[in-house]
GUTI-61443 format. One record per residue (C-alpha): x, y, z; residue in one letter. Coordinates in Angstrom, 2 decimals. Example, Ala and Ser with C-alpha at 12.3 -4.5 7.8 and 13.67 -1.06 7.14 Angstrom:
<rs>
[[12.30,-4.50,7.80],"A"]
[[13.67,-1.06,7.14],"S"]
</rs>
This chain:
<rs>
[[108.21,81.92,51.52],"X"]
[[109.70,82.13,55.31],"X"]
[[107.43,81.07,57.85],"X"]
[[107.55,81.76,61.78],"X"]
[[108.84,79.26,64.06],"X"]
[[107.16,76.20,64.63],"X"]
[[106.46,76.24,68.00],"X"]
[[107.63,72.75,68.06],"X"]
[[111.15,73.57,66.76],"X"]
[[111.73,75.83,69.54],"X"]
[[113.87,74.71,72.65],"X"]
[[114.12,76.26,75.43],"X"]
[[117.58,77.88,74.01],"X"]
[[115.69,79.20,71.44],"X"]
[[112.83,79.67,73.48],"X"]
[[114.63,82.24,74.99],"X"]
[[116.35,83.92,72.42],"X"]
[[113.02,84.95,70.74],"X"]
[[111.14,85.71,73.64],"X"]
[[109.86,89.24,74.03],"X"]
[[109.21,90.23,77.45],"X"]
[[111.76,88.76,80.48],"X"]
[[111.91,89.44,84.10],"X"]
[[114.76,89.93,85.89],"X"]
[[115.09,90.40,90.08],"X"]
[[116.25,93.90,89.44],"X"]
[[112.17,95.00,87.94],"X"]
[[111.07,94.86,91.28],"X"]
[[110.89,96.81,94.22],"X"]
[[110.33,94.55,97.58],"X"]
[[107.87,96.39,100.36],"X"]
[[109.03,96.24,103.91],"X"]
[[106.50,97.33,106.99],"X"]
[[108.65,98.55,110.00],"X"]
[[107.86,98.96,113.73],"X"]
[[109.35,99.73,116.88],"X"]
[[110.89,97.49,119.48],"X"]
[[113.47,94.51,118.72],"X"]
[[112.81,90.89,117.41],"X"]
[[109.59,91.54,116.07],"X"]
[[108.51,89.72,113.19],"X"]
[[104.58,89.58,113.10],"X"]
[[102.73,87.64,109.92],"X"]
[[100.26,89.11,108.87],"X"]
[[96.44,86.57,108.68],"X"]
[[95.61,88.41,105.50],"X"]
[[98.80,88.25,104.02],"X"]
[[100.51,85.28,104.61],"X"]
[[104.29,85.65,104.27],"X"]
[[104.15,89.11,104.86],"X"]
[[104.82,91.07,107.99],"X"]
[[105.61,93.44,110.50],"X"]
[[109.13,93.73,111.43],"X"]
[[111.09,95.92,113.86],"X"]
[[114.08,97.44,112.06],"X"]
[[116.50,94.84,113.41],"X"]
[[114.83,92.65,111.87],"X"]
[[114.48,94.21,109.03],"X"]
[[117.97,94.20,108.89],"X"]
[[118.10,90.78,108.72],"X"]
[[115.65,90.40,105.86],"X"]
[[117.64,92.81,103.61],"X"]
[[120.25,90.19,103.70],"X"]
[[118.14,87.83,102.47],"X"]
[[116.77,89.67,99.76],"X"]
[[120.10,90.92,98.67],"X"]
[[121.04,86.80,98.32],"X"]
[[118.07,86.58,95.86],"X"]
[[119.07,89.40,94.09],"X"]
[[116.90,91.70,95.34],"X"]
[[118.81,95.38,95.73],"X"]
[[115.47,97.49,96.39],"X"]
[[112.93,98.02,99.23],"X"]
[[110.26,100.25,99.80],"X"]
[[109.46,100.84,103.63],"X"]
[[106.42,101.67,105.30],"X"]
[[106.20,102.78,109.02],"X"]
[[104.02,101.81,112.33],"X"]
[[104.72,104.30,114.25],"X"]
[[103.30,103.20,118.07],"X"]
[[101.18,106.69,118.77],"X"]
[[99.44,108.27,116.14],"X"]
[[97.60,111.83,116.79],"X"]
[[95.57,113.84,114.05],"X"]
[[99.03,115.28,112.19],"X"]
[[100.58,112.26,112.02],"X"]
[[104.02,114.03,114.25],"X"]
[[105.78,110.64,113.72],"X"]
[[105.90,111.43,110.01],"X"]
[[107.79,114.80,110.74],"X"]
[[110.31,113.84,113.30],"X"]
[[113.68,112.72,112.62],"X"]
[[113.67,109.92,115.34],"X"]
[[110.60,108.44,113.92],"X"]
[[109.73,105.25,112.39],"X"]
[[110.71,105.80,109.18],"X"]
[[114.23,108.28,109.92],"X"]
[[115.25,105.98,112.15],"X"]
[[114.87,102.53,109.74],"X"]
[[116.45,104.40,107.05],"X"]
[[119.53,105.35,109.24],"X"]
[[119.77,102.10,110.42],"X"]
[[119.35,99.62,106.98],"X"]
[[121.48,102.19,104.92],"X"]
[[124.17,102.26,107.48],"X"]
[[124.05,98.28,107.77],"X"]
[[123.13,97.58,104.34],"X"]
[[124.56,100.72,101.99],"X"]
[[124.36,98.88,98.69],"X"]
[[120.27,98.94,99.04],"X"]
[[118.36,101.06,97.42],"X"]
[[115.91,102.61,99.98],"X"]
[[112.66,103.91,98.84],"X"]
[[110.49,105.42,101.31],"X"]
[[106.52,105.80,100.74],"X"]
[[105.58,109.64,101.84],"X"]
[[101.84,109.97,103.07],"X"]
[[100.29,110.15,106.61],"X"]
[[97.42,107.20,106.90],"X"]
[[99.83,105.20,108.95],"X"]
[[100.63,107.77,111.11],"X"]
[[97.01,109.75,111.84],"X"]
[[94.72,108.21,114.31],"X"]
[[92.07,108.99,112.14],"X"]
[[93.88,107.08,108.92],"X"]
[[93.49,109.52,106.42],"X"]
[[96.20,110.65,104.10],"X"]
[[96.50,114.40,105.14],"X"]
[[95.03,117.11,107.72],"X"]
[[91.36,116.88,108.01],"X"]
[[88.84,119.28,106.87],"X"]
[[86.17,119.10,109.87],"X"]
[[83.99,121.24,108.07],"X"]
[[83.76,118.97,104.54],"X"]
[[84.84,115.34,106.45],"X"]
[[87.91,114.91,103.98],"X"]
[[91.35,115.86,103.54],"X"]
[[92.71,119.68,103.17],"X"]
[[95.12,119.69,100.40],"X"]
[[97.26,123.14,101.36],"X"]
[[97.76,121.90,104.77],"X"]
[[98.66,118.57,104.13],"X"]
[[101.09,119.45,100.99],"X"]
[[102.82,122.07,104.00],"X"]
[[103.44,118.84,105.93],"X"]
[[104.20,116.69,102.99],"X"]
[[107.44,118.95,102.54],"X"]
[[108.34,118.49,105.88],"X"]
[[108.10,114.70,105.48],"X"]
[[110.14,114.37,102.51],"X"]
[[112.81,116.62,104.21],"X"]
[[113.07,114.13,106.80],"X"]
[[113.17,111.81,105.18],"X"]
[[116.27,112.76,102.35],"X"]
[[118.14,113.91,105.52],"X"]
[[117.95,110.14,107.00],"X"]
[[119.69,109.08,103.55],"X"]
[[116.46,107.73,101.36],"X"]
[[117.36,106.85,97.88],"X"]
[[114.21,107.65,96.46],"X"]
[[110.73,109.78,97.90],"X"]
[[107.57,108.07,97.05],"X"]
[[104.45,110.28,97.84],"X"]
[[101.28,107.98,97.93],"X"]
[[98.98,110.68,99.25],"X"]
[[97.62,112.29,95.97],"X"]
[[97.40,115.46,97.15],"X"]
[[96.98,118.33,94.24],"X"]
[[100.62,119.59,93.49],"X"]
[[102.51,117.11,95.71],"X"]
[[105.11,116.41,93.07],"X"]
[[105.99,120.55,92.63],"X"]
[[105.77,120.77,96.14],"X"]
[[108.22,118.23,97.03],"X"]
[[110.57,118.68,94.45],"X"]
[[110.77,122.12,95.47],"X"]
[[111.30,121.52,99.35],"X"]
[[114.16,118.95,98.34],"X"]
[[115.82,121.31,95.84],"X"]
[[115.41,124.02,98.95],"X"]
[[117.17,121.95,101.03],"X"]
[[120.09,120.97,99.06],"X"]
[[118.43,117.79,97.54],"X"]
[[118.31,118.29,93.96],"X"]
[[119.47,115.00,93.01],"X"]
[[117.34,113.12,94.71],"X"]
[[114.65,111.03,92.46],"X"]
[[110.74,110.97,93.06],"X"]
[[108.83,108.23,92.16],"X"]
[[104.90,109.36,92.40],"X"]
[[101.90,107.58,92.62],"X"]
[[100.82,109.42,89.95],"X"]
[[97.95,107.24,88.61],"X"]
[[96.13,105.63,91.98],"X"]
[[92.81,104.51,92.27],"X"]
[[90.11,104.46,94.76],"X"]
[[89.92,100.70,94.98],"X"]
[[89.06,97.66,96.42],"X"]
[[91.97,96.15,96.08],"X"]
[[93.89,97.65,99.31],"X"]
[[91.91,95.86,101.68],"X"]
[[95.00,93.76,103.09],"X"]
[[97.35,96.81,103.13],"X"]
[[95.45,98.41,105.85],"X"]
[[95.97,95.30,108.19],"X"]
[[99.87,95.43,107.88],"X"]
[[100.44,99.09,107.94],"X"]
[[97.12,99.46,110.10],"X"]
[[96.00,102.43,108.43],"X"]
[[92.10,101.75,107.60],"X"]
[[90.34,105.17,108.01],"X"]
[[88.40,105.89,111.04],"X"]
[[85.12,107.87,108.84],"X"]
[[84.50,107.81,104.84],"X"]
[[86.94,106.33,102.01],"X"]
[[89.79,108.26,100.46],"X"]
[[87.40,108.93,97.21],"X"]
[[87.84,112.24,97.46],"X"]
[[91.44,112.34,96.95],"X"]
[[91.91,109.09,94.86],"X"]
[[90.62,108.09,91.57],"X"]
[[88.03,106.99,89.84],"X"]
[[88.43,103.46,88.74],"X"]
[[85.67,104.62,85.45],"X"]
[[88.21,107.23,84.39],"X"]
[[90.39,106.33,81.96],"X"]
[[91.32,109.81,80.42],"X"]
[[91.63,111.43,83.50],"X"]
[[93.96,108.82,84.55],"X"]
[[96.07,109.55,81.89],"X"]
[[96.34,112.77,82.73],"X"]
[[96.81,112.79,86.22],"X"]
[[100.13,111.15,85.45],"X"]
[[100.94,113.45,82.67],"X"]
[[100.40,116.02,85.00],"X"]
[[102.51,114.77,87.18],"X"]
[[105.40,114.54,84.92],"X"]
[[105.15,118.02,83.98],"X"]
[[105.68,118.96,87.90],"X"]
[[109.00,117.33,88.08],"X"]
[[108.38,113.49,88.68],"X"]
[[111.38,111.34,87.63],"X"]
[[108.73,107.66,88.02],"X"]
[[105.02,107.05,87.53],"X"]
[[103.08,104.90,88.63],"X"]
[[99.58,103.29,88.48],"X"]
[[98.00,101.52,91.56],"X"]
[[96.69,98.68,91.49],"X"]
[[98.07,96.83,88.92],"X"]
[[96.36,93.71,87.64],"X"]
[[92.63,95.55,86.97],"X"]
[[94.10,98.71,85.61],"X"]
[[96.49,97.17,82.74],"X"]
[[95.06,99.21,79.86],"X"]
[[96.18,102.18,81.90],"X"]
[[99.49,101.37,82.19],"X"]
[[99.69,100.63,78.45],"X"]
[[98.08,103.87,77.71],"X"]
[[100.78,105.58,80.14],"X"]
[[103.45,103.90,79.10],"X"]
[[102.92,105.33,75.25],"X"]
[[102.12,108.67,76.63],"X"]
[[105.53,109.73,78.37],"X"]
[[109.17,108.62,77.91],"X"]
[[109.34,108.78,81.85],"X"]
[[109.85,105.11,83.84],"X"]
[[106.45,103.33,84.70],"X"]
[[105.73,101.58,87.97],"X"]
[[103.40,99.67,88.61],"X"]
[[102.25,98.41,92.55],"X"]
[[100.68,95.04,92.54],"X"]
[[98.65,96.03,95.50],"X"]
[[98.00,93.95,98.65],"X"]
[[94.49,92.09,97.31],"X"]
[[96.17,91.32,94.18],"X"]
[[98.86,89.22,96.24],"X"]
[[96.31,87.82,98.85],"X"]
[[93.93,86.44,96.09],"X"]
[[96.48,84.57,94.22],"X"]
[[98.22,83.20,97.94],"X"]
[[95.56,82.28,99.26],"X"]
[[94.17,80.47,95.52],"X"]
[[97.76,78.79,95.72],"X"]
[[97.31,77.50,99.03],"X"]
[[93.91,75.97,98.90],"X"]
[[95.34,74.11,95.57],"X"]
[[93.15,75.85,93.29],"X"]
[[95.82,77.25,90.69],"X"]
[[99.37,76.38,89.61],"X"]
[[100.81,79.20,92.19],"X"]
[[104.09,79.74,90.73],"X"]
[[103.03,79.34,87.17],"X"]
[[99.79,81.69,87.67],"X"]
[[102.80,84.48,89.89],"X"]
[[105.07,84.12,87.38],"X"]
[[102.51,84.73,84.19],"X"]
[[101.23,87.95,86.39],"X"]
[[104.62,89.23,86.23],"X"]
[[104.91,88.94,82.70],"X"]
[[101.61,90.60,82.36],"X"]
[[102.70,93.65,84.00],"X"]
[[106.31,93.70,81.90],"X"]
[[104.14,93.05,79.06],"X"]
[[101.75,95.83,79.23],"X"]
[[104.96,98.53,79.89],"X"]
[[105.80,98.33,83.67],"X"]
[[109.95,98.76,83.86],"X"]
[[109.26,98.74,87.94],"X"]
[[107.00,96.26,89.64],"X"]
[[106.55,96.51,93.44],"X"]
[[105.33,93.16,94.57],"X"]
[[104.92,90.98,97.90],"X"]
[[105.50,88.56,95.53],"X"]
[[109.14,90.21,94.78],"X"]
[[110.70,87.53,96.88],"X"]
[[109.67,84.11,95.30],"X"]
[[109.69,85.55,91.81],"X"]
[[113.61,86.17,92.05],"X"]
[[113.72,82.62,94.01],"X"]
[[112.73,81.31,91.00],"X"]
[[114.36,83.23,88.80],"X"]
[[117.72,81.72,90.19],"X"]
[[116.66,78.44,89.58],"X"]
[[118.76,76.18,87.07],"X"]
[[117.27,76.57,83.80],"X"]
[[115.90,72.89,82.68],"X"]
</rs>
């Protein structure tokens, strides 16, 4: 009768040949937080190792990550005055435009994904157009808006929209402003499965979008809701999304398993800005193995049917990955 492996027959040749799930520096999608002005490079206290860059800068770290391996960025803007529309968002010399321009012209062999939604740009941090009269955000009129965006966006040469907002209909909505305007090839990766959670703490001290009144319950999901989660993503696949997504990662696993066998589309998942600041900051007070306890995080997400990570921790995991193999 055969028998597995002994585990103690295996070398790390064979270890290798019969393993299941791998990583490679081309599963993950590196975020990048851009502001005006030149040589800025600002860490960020909660997130050590992360930061704030201005785009010449930014610049400069694309060639790094492109010597690691790393071909793909997400960006995120700081735009320096906000107001209750978030104009930044909509003009083509804004934040955003402008870094795309600039990295794609410099750097054209990176893939440039840029996150759509207004919370960095509003000065009262919300993802949309307020409704005074019920304190949250008003779908129609931000969706109007959100087409505008993504417009600006494409035309600045992104590789890839990324709406983070939520809104009801987003995906139909973009997909029909970029096919409007002559951009029917380009991909859009939704955050189709994102939870109201407590896990984004961090993220609102880099892109310094924390919301002024309330929590974005209204428009995010319920962390309880497994079903609807599920469908929300489903949903979102019907309406012409090329990539899901669920956000966060790490708590939310069983979701992305469940998504993953419930559409043939790509899955992303976004291991969120707690997720990296608990295991950093666990690393550096020498209370876990930090690159053994990254690395087996990474797996996790591969495991449980992520083909897409986007990680802070993008950067060391493909330093490591281009280590010698013992």
């Amino acid at each position: 009768m055969f028998q597995r492996f002994r585990r103690t027959r295996l070398n790390s040749h064979l270890r290798a040949l019969v393993r299941e799930t791998t990583l490679s520096s081309d599963d993950f999608i590196y975020p990048l937080f851009i502001r005006s002005g030149e040589g800025i490079k600002k860490e960020i206290a909660s997130m050590p190792g992360v930061f704030q860059m201005s785009i010449d800068e930014a610049i400069k770290e694309c060639e790094v990550l492109k010597s690691l391996g790393l071909y793909s960025i997400i960006l995120f803007g700081i735009p320096d005055v906000k107001d209750s529309v978030g104009s930044d968002a909509l003009c083509d010399q804004g934040i955003i435009a402008s870094a795309v321009r600039a990295i794609k012209a410099a750097h054209p062999d990176m893939f440039v994904v840029t996150d759509l939604c207004f919370c960095e740009y509003t000065d009262h941090g919300h993802c949309g157009i307020i409704d005074h009269e019920h304190q949250t955000v008003h779908n129609d009129a931000t969706l109007e808006l959100s087409a505008r965006q993504a417009v600006v966006h494409a035309k600045a040469g992104a590789d890839m929209i990324a709406p983070s907002g939520m809104m009801d209909g987003i995906i139909a909505t973009l997909r029909e402003a970029l096919d409007s305007a002559g951009y029917v090839n380009l991909p859009i990766m939704s955050y189709s499965t994102k939870f109201a959670s407590g896990y984004y703490g961090p993220f609102r001290d880099v892109a310094e979008s924390a919301p002024s009144f309330g929590d974005r319950s209204s428009y995010q999901m319920d962390p309880a809701n497994r079903r609807e989660a599920i469908a929300e993503s489903i949903a979102d696949e019907a309406q012409g999304a090329d990539i899901l997504m669920v956000k966060p990662a790490l708590a939310y696993l069983d979701i992305v398993r469940d998504i993953k066998e419930s559409t043939s589309l790509p899955l992303a998942v976004y291991n969120v800005s707690g997720e990296y600041a608990m295991i950093k900051f666990a690393g550096m007070n020498g209370l876990i193995d930090y690159e053994r306890v990254v690395m087996e995080t990474m797996i996790g997400f591969k495991r449980a049917g992520a083909d897409i990570i986007i990680s802070y921790h993008a950067k060391e995991v493909a330093a490591i990955l281009k280590r010698p193999k013992a």
